[in-house]
C-alpha positions as CSV (number, residue, x, y, z in Angstrom):
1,X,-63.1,-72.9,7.6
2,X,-65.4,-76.1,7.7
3,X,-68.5,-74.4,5.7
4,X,-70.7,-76.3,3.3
5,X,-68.9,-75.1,0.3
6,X,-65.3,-76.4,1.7
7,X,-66.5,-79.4,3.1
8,X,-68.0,-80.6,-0.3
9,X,-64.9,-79.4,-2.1
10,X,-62.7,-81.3,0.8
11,X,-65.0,-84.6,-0.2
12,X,-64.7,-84.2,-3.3
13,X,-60.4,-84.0,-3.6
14,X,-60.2,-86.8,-0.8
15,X,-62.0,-89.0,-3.2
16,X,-60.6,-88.0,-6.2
17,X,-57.2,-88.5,-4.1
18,X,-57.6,-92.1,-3.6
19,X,-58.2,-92.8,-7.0
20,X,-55.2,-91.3,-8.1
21,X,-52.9,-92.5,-5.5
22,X,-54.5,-96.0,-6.6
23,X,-52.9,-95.4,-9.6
24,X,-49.4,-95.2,-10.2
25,X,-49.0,-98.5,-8.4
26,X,-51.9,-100.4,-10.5
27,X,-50.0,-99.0,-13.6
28,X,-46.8,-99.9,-12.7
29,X,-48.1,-103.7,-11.5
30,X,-51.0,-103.9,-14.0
31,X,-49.2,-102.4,-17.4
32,X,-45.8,-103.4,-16.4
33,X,-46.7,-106.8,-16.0
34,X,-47.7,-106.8,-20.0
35,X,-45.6,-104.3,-21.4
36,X,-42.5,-103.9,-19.2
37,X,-40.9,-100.8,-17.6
38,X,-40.5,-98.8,-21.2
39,X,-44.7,-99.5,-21.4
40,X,-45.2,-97.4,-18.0
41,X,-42.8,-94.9,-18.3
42,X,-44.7,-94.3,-21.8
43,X,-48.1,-94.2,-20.5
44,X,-47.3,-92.1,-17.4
45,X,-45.1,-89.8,-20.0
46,X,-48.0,-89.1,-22.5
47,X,-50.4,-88.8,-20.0
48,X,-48.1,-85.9,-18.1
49,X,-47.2,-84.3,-21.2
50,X,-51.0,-84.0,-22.6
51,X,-51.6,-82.0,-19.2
52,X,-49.0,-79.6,-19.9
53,X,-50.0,-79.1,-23.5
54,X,-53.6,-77.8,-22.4
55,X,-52.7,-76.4,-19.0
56,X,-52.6,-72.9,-20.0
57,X,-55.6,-73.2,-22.2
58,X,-57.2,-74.6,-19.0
59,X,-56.2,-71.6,-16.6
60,X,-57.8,-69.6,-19.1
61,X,-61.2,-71.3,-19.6
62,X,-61.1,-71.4,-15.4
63,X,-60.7,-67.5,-15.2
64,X,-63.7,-67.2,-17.6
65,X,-66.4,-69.4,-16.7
66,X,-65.0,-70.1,-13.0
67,X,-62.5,-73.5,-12.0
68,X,-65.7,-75.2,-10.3
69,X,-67.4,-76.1,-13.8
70,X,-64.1,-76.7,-15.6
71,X,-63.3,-79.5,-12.9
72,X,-66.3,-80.8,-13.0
73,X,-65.7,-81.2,-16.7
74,X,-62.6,-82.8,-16.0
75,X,-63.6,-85.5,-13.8
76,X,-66.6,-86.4,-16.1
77,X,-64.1,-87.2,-18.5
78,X,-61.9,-89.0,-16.9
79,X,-64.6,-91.4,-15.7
80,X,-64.8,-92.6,-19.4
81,X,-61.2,-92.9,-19.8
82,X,-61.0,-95.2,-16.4
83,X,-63.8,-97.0,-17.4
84,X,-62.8,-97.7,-20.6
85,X,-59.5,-99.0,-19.4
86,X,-61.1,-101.3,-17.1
87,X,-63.3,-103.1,-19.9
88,X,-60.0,-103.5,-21.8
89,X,-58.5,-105.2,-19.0
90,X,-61.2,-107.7,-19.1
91,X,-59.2,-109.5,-22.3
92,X,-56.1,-110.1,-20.6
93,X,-53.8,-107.7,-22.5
94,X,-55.0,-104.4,-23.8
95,X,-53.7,-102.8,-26.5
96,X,-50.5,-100.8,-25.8
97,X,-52.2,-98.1,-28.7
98,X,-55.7,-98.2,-26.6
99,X,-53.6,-97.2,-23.6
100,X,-51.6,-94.4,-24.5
101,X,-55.1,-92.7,-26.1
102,X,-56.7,-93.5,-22.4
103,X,-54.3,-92.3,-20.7
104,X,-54.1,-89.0,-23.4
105,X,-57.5,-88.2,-22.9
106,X,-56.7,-88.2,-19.2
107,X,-53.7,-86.6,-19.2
108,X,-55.9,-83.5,-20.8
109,X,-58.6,-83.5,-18.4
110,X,-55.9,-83.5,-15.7
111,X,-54.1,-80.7,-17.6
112,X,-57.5,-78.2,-17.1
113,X,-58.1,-79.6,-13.9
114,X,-55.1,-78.8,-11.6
115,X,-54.7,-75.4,-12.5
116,X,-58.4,-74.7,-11.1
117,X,-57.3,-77.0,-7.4
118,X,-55.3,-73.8,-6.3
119,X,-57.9,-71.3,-7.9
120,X,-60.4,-73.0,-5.7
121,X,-59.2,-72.6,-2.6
122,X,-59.6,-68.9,-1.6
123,X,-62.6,-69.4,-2.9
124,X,-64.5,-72.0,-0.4
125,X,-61.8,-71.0,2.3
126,X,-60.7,-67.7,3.8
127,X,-57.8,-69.1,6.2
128,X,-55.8,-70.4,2.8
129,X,-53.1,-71.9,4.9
130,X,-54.8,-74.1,7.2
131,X,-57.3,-74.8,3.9
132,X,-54.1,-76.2,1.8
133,X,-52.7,-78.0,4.9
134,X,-55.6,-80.0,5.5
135,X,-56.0,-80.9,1.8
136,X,-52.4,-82.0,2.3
137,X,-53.1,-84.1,4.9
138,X,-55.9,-85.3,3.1
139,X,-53.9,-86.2,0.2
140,X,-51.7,-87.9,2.8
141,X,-54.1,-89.8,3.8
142,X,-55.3,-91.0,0.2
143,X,-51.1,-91.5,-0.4
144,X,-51.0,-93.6,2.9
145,X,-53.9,-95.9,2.3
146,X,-54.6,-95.9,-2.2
147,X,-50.8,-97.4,-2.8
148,X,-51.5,-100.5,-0.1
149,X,-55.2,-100.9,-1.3
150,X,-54.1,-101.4,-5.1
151,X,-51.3,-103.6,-4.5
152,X,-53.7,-105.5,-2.3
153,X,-56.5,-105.7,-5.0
154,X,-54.5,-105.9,-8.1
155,X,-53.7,-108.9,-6.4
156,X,-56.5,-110.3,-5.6
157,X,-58.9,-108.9,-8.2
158,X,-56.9,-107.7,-10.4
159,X,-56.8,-104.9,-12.7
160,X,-60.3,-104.3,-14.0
161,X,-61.5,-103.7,-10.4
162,X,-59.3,-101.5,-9.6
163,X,-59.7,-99.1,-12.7
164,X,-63.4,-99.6,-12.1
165,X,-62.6,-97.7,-8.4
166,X,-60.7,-95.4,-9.7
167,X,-63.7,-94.1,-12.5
168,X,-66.2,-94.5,-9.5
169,X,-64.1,-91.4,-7.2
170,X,-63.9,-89.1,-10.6
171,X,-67.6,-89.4,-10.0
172,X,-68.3,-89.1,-6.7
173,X,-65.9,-86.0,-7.2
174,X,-67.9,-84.3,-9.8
175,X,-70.8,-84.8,-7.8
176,X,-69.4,-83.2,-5.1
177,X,-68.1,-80.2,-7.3
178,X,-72.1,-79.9,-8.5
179,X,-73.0,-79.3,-4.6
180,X,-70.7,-76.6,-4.7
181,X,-71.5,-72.8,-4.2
182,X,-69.2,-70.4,-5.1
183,X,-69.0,-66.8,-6.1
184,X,-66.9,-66.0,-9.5
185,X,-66.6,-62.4,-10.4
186,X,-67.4,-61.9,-13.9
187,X,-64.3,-61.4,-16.2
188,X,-64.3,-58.3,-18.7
189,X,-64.5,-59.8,-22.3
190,X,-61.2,-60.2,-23.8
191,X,-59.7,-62.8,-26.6
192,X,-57.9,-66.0,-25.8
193,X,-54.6,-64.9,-26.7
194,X,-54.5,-61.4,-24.6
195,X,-55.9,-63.7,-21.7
196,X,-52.8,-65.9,-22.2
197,X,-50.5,-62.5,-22.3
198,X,-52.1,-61.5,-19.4
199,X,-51.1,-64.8,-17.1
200,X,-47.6,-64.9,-18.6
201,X,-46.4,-60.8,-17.8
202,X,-48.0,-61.6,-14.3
203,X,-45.6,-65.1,-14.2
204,X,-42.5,-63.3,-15.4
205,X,-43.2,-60.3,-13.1
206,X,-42.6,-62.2,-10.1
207,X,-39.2,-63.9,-10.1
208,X,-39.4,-65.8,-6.8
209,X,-42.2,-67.9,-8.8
210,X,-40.4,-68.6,-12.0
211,X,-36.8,-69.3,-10.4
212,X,-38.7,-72.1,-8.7
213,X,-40.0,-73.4,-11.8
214,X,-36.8,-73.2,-13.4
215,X,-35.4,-75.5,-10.8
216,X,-38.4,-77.8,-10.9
217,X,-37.4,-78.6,-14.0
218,X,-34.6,-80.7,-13.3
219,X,-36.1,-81.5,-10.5
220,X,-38.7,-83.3,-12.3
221,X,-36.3,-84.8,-15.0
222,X,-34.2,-86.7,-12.7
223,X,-35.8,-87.2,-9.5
224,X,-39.9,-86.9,-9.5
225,X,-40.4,-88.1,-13.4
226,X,-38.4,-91.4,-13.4
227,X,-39.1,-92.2,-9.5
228,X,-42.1,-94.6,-10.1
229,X,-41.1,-96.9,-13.0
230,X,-37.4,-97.1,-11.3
231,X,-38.8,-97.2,-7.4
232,X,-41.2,-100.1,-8.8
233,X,-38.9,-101.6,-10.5
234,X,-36.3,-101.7,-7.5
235,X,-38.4,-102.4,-4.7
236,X,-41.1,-104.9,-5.8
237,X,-44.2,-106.0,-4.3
238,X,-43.0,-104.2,-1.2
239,X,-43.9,-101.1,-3.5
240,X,-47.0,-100.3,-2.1
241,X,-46.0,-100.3,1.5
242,X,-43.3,-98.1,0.8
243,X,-45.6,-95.4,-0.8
244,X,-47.9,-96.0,2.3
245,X,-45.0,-94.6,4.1
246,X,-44.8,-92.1,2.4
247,X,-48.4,-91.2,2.9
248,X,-48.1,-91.4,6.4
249,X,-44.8,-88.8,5.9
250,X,-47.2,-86.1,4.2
251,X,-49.8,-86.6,6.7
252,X,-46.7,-85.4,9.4
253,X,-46.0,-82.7,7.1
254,X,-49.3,-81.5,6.8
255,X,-50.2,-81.4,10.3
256,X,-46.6,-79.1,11.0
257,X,-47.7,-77.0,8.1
258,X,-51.1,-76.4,10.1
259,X,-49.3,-74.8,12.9
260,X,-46.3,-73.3,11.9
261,X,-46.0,-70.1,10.2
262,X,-43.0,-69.1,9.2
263,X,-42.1,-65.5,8.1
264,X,-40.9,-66.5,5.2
265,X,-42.5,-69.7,3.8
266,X,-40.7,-70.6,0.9
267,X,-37.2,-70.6,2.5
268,X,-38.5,-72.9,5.3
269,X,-39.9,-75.4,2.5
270,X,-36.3,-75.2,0.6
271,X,-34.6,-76.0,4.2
272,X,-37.6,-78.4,4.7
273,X,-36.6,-80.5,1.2
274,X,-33.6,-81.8,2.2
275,X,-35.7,-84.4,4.4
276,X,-36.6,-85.8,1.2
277,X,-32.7,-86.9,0.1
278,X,-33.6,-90.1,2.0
279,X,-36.3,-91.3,-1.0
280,X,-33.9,-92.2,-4.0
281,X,-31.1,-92.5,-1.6
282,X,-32.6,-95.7,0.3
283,X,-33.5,-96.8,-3.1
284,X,-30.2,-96.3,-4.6
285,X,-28.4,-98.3,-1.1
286,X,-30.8,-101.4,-1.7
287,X,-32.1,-101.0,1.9
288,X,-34.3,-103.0,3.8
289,X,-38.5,-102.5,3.9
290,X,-38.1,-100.9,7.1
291,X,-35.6,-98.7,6.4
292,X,-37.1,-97.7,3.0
293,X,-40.2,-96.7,4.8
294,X,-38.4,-94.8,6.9
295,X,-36.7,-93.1,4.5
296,X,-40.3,-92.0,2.6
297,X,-41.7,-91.3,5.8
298,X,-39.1,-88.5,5.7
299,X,-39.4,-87.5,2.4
300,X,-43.3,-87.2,2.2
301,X,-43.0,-84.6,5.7
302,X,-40.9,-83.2,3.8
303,X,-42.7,-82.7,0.3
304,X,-46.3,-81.9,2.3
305,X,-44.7,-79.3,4.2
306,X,-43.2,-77.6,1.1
307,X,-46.3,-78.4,-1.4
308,X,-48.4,-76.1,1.4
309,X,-45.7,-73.6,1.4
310,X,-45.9,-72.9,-1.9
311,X,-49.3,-73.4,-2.5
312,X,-50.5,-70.7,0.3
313,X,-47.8,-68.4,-1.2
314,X,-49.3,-68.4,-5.1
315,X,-52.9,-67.8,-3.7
316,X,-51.6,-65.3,-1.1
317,X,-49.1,-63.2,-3.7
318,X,-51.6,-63.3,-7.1
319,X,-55.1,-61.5,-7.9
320,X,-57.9,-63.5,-7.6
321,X,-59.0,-62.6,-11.4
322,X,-55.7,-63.8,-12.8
323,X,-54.6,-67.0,-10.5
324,X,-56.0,-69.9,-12.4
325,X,-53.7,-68.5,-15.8
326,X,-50.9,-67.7,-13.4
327,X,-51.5,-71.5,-11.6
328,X,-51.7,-72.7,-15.5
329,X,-48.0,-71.5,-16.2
330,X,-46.5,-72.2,-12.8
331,X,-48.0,-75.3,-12.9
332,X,-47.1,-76.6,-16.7
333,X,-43.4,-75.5,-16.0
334,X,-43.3,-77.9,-12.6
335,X,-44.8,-80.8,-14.4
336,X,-43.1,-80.6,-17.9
337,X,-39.6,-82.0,-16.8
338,X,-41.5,-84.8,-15.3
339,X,-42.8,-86.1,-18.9
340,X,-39.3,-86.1,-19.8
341,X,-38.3,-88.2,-16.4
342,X,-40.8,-90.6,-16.9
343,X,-40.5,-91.5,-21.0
344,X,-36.6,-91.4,-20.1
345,X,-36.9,-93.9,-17.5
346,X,-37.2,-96.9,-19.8
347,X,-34.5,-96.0,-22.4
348,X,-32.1,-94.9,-19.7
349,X,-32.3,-98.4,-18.1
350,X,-30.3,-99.7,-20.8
351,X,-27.4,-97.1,-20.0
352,X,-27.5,-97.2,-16.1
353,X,-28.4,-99.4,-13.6
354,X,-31.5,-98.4,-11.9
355,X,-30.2,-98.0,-8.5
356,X,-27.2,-95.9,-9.5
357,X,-30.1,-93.8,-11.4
358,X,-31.5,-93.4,-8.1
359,X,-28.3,-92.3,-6.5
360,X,-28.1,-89.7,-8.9
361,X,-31.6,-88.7,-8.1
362,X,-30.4,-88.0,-4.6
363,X,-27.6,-85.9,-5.4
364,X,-29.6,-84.0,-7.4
365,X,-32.2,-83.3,-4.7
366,X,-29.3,-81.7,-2.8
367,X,-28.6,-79.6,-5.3
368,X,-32.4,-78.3,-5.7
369,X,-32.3,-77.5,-1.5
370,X,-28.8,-75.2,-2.5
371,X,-30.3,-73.6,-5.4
372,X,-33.6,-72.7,-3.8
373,X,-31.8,-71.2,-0.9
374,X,-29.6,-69.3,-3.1
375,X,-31.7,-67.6,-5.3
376,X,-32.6,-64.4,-3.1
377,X,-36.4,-63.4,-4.2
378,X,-37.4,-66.9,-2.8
379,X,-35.0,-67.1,-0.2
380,X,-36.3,-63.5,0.8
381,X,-40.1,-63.6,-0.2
382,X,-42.0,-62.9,3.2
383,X,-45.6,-63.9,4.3
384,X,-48.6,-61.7,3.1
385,X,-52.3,-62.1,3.3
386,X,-54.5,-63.6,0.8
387,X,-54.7,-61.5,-2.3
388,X,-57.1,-58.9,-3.1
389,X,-57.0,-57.4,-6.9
390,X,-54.1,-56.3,-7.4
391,X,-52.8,-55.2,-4.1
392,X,-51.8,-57.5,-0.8
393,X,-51.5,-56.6,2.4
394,X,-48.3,-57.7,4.6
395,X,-49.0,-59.4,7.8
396,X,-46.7,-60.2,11.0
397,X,-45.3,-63.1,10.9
398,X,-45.3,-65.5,13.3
């Protein structure tokens, strides 16, 4: 697994990684400080809902001209923005209007970027599994270590340093991406619109994948979307030691995910989910640092495992010349109740307490587990090998 092409492409989303883990905690301390909770759960809404609005448009662009130049693209871009950022962070107080187009511009790069992560992977990788794993744990380890590092210097340096970092490992990532070698099969010409047909008949064909999404959405909407601004919010300056934990969680996860196989993968992940109930639940019960650690520590084993799950199951059950559009729709429809959560969690602190929010949040995480488990194509879906046109091959489980 560890060639030149996969190690440079494992560089370059560890650093990229940090950065972003660096960054939900730096907004909430840095833009919450000046503009309150309603100010971060606007930023981090715009930027999530400019993602989705070019997502598809990015899966098609990747399936064209390959995801390796696309991301590239997208990190280039995103240096500016978190640049830019930083040198308005130099006055004190930047203006609310300069930071919703920042974090716009982002939000877009980020929208052609993710769908092209996924598409990446069976390309510098043959064992796709293990591949995502270790990105997970990866990711992990960015989770365990960026959220403690920007509390820490957003103390003690404050916010222009830390948006400075975070333009420095888009960088170093599109560097990395440059290094890169890959192969990318030619596409037949075709126009934007029968290319965007094309990924959505091979989204709706398979129902295990859109079921998911479907259940995402509320997902996203009550629990993922409005976690940050109301976690922050609740917990304090022991935020960042919190989402170390659970950092540390998705490293667990990760490392389970490496070994164990199960013959049908996206079951496991559902049964796996219910370790995350502990997140807004400790939250929601006021608990103390240790125990809300704890509590992450479950929930991020619990998320890893389930992110590789599904992740090894899109590469595995799509054709190689369509994933990036299918990854565009699959991933748009996870991420687009999460805009909602977030530019909700302002206003809906004026109706409900933040904590009893929370307790929601948990109730509703339960009810995602049940609904996964009861929809049979994912309940059912069984293990196959990496895709090849438009055929896969079944392989024993283990």
């Amino acid at each position: 697994m560890w060639t030149r092409s996969f190690a440079l492409y494992f560089g370059a989303r560890t650093i990229s990684l940090l950065g972003d883990a660096m960054m939900p905690v730096a907004s909430a301390l840095a833009i919450g400080k000046v503009y309150g909770i309603a100010g971060v759960g606007f930023v981090l809404a715009l930027w999530t809902a400019s993602a989705v609005l070019v997502m598809l448009f990015g899966g098609v662009v990747a399936d064209r001209i390959g995801p390796r130049r696309l991301m590239i693209g997208a990190d280039v871009v995103r240096v500016v923005t978190q640049a830019v950022v930083a040198v308005a962070f130099l006055d004190g107080a930047p203006p609310f209007v300069l930071l919703l187009a920042m974090a716009f511009l982002s939000g877009m790069a980020a929208g052609v970027f993710e769908p092209c992560v996924n598409g990446m992977v069976p390309l510098v990788a043959q064992d796709t599994q293990r591949a995502n794993a270790t990105l997970k744990i990866a990711e992990a380890v960015t989770q365990l270590t960026g959220p403690a590092l920007a509390g820490v210097l957003i103390v003690a340096t404050g916010p222009v340093f830390v948006y400075t970092v975070d333009a420095a490992t888009f960088l170093v990532s599109a560097v990395c991406l440059v290094l890169v070698r890959v192969a990318v099969p030619r596409p037949e010409p075709s126009d934007v619109l029968s290319d965007l047909r094309r990924g959505w008949e091979e989204f709706k064909a398979r129902s295990w994948m859109w079921s998911v999404i479907l259940v995402w959405v509320f997902w996203g909407v009550l629990v993922v979307g409005p976690s940050v601004p109301l976690s922050s919010q609740v917990i304090g300056a022991d935020y960042g030691w919190v989402m170390a934990a659970l950092g540390l969680g998705t490293v667990l996860g990760g490392l389970v995910a490496i070994r164990l196989k199960p013959r049908r993968p996206l079951a496991a992940g559902a049964v796996a989910l219910i370790g995350y109930v502990p997140v807004p639940l400790s939250v929601a019960l006021g608990a103390p640092l240790p125990l809300l650690m704890a509590g992450h520590l479950a929930g991020g084993c619990a998320m890893a495992f389930w992110s590789v799950m599904w992740s090894t199951t899109v590469q595995t059950q799509v054709a190689p010349d369509v994933l990036n559009r299918v990854n565009a729709y699959q991933v748009a429809g996870s991420v687009a109740g999460m805009a909602v959560g977030q530019a909700l969690a302002g206003p809906v602190t004026a109706l409900v307490e933040p904590r009893a929010f929370m307790l929601v949040s948990a109730l509703v995480t339960v009810g995602v587990v049940t609904a996964l488990l009861v929809i049979g194509p994912v309940r059912r879906l069984g293990r196959r090998s990496q895709a090849s046109g438009s055929g896969q091959v079944t392989v024993p489980a283990t």
